[in-house]
N, C-alpha and C positions, 0 to 999 in steps of 0.2 A: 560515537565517541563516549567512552564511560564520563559517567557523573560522579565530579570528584564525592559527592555525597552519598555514593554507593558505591564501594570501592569491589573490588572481586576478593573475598574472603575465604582463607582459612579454616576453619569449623574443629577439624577433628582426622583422626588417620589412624586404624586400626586393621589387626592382623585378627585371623581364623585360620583355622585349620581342622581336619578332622578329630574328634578327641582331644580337644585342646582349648586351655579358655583364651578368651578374647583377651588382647593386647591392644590398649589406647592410649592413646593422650589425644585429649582437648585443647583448642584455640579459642581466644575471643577476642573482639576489636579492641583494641591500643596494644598496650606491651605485655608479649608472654615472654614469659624469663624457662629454660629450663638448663638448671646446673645438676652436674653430676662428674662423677670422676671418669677415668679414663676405662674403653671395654665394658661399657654400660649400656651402650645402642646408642650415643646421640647421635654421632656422626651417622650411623646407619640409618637414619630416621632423616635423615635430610639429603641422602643419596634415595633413602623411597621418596619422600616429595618429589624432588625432582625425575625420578621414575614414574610416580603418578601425572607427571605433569607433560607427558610425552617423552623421556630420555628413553634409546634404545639400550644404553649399556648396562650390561649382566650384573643385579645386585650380589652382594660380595655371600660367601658363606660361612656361617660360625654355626657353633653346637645351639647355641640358644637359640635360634628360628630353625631350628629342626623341626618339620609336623607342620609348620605354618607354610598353607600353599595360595594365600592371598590378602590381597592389600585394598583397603576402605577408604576412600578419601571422599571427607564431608566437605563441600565446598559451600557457598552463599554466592552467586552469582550476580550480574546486575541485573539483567532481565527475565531470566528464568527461574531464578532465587534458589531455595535451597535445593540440591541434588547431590548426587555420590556416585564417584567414579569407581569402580570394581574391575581389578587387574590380577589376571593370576602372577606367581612373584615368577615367573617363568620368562615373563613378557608375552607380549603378542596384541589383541586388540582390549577394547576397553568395552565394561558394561555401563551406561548409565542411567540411573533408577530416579527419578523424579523425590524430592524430601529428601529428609536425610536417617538413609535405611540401616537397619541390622542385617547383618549376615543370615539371619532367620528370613525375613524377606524378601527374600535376593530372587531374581528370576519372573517378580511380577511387571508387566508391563517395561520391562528393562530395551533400552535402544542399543544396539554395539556402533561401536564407530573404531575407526580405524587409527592405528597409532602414526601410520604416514600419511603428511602431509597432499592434502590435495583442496586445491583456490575452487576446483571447479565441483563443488558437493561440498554437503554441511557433512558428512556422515563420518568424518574423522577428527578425531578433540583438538589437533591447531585450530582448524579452520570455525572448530564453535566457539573457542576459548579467545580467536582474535575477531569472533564476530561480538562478543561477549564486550570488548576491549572498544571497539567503531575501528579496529585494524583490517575489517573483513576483506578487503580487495586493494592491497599495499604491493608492493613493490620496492625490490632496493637492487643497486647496482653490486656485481660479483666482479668486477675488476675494472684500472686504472681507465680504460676504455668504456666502458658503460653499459656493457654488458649485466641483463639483467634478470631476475626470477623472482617468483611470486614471497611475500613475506610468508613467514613459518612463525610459529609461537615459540619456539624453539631458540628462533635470534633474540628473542622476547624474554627468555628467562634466565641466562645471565644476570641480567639488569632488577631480578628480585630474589635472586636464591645464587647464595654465594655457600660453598663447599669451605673447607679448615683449609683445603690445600689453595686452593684459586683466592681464597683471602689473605692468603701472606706470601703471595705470589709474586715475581719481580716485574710480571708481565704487566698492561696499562687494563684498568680495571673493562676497560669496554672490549678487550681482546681475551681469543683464549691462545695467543701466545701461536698459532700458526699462520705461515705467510699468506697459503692462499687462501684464508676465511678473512683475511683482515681488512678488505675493503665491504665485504657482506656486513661486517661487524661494525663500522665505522657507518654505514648509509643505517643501520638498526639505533645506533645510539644516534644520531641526526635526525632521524624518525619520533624519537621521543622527545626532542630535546624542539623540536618546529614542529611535528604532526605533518608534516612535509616527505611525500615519497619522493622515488626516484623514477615514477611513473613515465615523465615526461621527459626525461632525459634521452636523446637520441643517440644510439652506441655508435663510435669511429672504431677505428678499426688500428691492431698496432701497426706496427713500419715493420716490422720482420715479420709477422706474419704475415700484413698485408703482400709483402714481395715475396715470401715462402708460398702463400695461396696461388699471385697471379701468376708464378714461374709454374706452378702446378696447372693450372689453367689452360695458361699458353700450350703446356706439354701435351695434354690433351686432346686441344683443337688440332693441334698441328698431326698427331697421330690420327685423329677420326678427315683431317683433308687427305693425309697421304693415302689412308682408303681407301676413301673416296675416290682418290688419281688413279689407284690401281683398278678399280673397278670399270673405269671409264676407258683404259687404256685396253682392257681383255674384253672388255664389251659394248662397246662402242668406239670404235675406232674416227668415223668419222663425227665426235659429239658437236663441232660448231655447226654440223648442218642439221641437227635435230630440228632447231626452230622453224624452217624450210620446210623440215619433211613433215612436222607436225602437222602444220598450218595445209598439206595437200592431201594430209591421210584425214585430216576432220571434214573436208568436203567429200572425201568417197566412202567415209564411213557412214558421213548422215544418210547420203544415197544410199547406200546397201541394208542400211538400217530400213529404211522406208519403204525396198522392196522387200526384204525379208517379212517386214510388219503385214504388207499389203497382200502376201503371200499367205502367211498365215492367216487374213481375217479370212481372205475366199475359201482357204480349207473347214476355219472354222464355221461359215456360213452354210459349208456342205453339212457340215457335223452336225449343226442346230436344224438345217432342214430333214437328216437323215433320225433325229429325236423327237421331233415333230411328227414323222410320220411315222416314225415305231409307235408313238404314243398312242397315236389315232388308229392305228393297226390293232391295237391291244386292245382297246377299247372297242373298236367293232367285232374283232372276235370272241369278247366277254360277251358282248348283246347276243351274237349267234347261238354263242354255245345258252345261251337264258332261252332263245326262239326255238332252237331245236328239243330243249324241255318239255316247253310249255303245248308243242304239237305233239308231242308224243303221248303227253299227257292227255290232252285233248283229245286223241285219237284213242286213249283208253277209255273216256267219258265218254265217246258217240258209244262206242261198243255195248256200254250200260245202258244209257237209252235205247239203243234197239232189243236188247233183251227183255227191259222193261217192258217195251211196246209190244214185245209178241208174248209175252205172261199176260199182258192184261186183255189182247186183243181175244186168248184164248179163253178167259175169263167171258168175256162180252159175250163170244160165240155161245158158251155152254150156256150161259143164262136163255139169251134167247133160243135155244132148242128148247127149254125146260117149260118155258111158259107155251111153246107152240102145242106141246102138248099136253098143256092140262084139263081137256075136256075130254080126254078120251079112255076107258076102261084101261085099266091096270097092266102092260104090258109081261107083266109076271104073273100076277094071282087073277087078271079079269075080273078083277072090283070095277064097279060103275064109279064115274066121279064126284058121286054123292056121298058113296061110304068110303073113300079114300082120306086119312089122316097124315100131315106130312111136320115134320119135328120144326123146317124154314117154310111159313108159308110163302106164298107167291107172289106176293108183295114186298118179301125180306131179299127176293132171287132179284126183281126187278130193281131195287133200289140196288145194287149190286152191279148189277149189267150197267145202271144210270153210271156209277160211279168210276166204272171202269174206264169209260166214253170220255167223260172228265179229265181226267187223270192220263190219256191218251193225249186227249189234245193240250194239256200243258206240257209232256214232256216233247211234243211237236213243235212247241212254240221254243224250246228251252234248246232243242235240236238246232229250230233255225237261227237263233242269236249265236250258239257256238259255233255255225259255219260259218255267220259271217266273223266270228271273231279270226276263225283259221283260216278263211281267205285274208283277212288282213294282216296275219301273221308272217303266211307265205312272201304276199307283198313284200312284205321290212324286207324278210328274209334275202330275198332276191335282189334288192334294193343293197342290203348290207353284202353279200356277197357281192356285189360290182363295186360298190367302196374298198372292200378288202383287198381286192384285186387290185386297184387305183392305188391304196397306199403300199402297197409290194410293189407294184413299180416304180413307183416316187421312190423306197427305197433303195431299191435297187441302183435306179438312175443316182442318187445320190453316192451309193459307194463306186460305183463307178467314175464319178468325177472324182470324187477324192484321193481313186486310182493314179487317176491323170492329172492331177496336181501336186501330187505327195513326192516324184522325182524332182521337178522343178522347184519346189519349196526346201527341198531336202538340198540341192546344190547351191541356191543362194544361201543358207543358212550357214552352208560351209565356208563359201566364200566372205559370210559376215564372221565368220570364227578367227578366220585366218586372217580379216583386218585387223579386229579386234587384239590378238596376240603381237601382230606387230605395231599397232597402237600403243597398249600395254608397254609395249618395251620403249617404246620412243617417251613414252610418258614417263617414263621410270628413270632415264635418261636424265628428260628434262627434271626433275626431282632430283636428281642427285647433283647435277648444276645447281640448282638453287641452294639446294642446304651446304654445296661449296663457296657456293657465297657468300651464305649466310655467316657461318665457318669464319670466312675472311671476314668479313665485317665485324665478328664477335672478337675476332683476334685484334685488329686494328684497334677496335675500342680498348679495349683490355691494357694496351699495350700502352695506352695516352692516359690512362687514370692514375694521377700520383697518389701517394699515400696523406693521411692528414696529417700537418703539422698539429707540434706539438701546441699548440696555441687555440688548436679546435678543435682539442679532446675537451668532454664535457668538466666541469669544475664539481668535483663530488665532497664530499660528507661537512662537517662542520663550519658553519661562515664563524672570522673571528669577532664578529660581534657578541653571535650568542653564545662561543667559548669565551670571553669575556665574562658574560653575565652569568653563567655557569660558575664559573671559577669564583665570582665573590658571593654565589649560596653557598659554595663548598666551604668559604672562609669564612660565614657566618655562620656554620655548623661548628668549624673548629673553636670558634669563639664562644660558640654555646658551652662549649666541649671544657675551654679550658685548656686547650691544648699548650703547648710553651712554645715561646716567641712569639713573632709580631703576627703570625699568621697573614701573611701576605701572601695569596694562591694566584696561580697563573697559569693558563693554559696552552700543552705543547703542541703543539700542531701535527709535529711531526711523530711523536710518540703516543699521541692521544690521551696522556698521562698529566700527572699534576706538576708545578715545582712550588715548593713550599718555601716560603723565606730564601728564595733563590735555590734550593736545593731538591735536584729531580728524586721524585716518591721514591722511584724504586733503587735510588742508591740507600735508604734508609734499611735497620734491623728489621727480624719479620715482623716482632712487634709491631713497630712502628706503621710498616705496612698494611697490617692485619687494621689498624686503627682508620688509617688514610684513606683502607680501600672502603672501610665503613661506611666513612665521613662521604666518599665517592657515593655508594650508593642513596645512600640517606639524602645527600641535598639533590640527586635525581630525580628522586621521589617529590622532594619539596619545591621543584623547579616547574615540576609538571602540574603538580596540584595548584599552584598559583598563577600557573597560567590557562587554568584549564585543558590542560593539554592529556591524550590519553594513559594510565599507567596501570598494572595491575591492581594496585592498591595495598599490596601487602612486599615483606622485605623479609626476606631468610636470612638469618648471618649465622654461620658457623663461626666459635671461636675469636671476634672482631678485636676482644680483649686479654690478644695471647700475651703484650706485656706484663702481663700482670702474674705471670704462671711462675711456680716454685722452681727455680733456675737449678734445683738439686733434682728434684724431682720429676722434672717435666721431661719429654722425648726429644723435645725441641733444645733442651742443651741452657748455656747460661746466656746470661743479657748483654746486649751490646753497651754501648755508651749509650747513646739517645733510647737506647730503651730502658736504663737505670734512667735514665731523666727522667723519660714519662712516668715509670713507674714511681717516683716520688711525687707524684702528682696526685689531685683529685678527680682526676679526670672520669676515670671510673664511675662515680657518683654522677656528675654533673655527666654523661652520656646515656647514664640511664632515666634520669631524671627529664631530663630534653626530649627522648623518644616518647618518654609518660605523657608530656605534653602533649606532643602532634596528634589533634582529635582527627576521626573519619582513618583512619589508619590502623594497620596492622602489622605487627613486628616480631617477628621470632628470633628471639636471640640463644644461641644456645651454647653454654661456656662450661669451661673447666674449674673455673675458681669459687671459691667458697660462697656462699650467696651473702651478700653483702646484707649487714643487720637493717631488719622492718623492711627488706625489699619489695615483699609483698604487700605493703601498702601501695608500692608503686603499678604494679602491673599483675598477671594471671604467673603465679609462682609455682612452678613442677620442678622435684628435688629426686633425682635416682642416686641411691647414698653407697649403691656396694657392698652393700651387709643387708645380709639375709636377717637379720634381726631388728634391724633398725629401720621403719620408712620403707619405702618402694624403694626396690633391689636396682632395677635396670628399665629398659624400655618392654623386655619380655619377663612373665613370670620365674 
């Protein structure tokens, strides 16, 4: 809930464009006054507020905001304090920039949120502007029934930004004058007026439509039974004996289910025994084909050893011939074996012959370990060939069964197909039975629920107590004001409007109105703040003080009677003066009449005079 000690503030609202200087006016907390004559931007500048403040509809076009393609608005927040909302004047969504930035700075760290309302995300400026407020998750009823949608900020700003035309309007200050917003608009001003939603209110329903719905209803059901009938009648002929026939096709289908099941595990046990001994198949023929390698192999290593063995055996032999004769004369030249010289003697031949002998007998021992390694090769071998054989006919015998099984699983399976389909249908039957039922039952109901009397639609917008207590802030304002007569205020129930001294606001001149709807918004504000109750904090008025306008001059034409009354007044004075007063508050007033002497003592004074010579011209350079 805002604290009436930090109210949601004004600051400042300024246009940019390319090649073009800045266009502002500044706010500050209590009373800004800004007077100027007619075609000078005020009213434009108060259709952009409330464009900056989420309104969707098209700002107007004049030659003076030519080149300007955007709009600045400096706000003071309660919780998140100063920030600036940036909107092209085109519309669309919103940028917001934390402080309160220049045009030069635009684009740093800037959040966009959206200009339509959505309860369920902060990321569009209602739903932060009524988080801003303690409106965050409100509610108000849309019709006499209680029918209901999320608050908008939107219902919110009526109640602090009033337009020149809607302030001298004959319509009641909390309406904008159309019929079907005018319960939205009445649970939004009881919202302010209590901090009381319509949260809780549970919607009836009207008596014509209610009777338009359930005749709708009825029409309905009645065409999805007749359906139904005909569906039963072309396809099921005899449907009361479904239950019958259900009840004898669920015991032969479990049966055939269970042979069917039984059917297939024995197929499938041929299949897992026929994978099984593929596997083991595979795998002994892996080993084989390793065994018939490694003999071959082996058979190319004896080969080597025995050639080994007869290179070396040839070796031994020559040695020993060599030494058998070395005592005897020279078989070439008959040298004695005394004067015989030899390059190896006969000690290098016999170490030779020794080594030969050697070398024989390890490749003898190297021979016999490789036979017995190829005797044991053979073995597996022979061993794995009668394995291989053993699971080739384990195979075999397995698709053979699965031969002689595969007819007979294949005709129950059929058998279970064709229960199954007339199952299906009997079941579909019964299903269409039930939701005829169902059907009737929904109709019967349907048919016994009256509509709610008028006595138990929910009681929605204003209790008269606290339009009551309303109505004499409004009359202590007028009293401030000075108004003429007794100011006795009273609140219409029915119009949601005032009567003043017995006479309803809106039979008064616009004058008059323009003043009332002031006094209207003005003790809103003051009704909330002293009760603590939520408000924006700040108050737009366009014009509030059109009695006072030159009756030759003005657009609006000459004065009524009670508006020559008022206008003889000081009323004038003492409204501005009253506003001055109200601390924690912010007020824009913004008028056509001359600016009353030393006003600017009273509040923040901005003057657009019309003349290019004199003072600031207009709202734009």
């Amino acid at each position: 809930m805002t604290d009436s000690r930090h109210p949601m503030l004004i600051r400042g609202l300024s246009f940019t464009g390319p090649d073009r200087p800045v266009a502002d006016v500044d706010f500050k907390l209590g009373l800004n006054l800004l007077f100027g004559a007619s075609n000078t931007g005020k009213s434009f500048m108060v259709k952009v507020l409330d464009f900056m403040l989420g309104s969707s509809r098209a700002l107007p076009e004049f030659t003076e905001r030519d080149g300007y393609d955007r709009a600045w608005l400096a706000l003071t927040l309660p919780t998140q304090g100063d920030v600036t909302l940036m909107r092209s004047l085109s519309g669309g969504s919103f940028e917001l920039h934390a402080g309160h930035v220049s045009s030069v700075e635009r684009g740093k760290n800037a959040r966009v949120l959206s200009a339509r309302h959505d309860r369920s995300n902060d990321d569009n400026l209602s739903q932060l502007l009524l988080n801003e407020m303690g409106f965050g998750n409100k509610y108000i009823a849309t019709d006499a029934n209680g029918k209901k949608r999320s608050l908008s900020f939107r219902d919110i700003v009526r109640f602090c930004l009033v337009d020149e035309t809607t302030i001298q309007s004959e319509t009641s200050p909390v309406e904008a004058g159309q019929y079907t917003t005018m319960t939205a608009e009445r649970s939004a001003f009881k919202l302010l007026l209590t901090g009381v939603d319509d949260s809780a209110v549970v919607p009836s329903v009207n008596k014509t439509i209610f009777r338009t719905q359930t005749k709708a209803k009825l029409e309905i059901i009645d065409e999805m039974i007749s359906n139904i009938d005909e569906i039963l009648i072309a396809d099921f002929p005899d449907a009361k004996g479904l239950v019958a026939q259900n009840e004898k096709l669920s015991a032969t289908f479990a049966t055939a289910q269970e042979e069917v099941q039984l059917a297939q595990d024995h197929i499938q046990a041929q299949l897992d025994r026929k994978r099984d001994a593929a596997n083991k198949l595979a795998r002994i023929q892996q080993r084989l084909t390793e065994v018939d390698m490694n003999l071959v192999r082996f058979a190319q290593l004896d080969e080597v050893y025995d050639s080994d063995v007869q290179r070396l055996q040839a070796v031994e032999e020559a040695g020993f011939l060599l030494l058998l004769g070395s005592d005897k004369d020279c078989p070439l030249c008959g040298a004695a074996p005394d004067t015989q010289r030899h390059d190896h003697g006969l000690t290098d031949i016999e170490k030779i012959r020794a080594a030969s002998e050697v070398e024989i007998e390890k490749i003898v021992r190297h021979r016999a370990s490789l036979e017995e390694t190829v005797n044991a090769l053979k073995v597996e071998r022979s061993a794995l060939t009668s394995d291989a054989d053993k699971q080739s006919m384990e195979v075999d015998e397995a698709n053979k069964e699965i031969r002689r099984l595969s007819p007979e699983a294949r005709e129950k399976q059929k058998l279970f197909a064709e229960l199954t389909a007339v199952r299906d249908h009997v079941k579909r039957g019964l299903d269409l039975l039930a939701q005829k039922q169902t059907l009737v039952d929904r109709r019967v109901e349907l048919a016994s629920i009256k509509p709610a009397l008028i006595s138990q639609k929910p009681r929605l917008g204003v209790s008269p107590t606290v339009a009551h207590d309303f109505a004499q802030t409004v009359s202590e304002v007028l009293r401030e004001w000075q108004f003429p007569g007794k100011r006795h205020v009273a609140f219409d129930e029915k119009t949601y409007d005032l009567r003043i001294d017995g006479k309803s606001r809106r039979d008064n001149g616009k004058g008059v109105r323009a003043v009332t709807h002031a006094a209207f918004k003005v003790a809103l504000f003051i009704f909330c703040r002293e009760r603590g109750l939520p408000h924006p904090g700040f108050l737009v008025l366009d014009t509030p003080l059109l009695t006072y306008r030159d009756p030759i001059r003005s657009k609006e034409g000459p004065l009524t009677a009670d508006e020559r009354e008022l206008c003889n007044t000081s009323l004038r004075d003492f409204f501005f003066e009253h506003l001055a007063s109200l601390s924690l508050a912010e007020f824009i007033i913004v008028e056509n009449i001359d600016p009353p002497t030393g006003i600017e003592k009273l509040g923040h004074t901005q003057v657009f005079t019309s003349d290019p010579n004199s003072g600031r011209f207009g709202l734009f350079p």
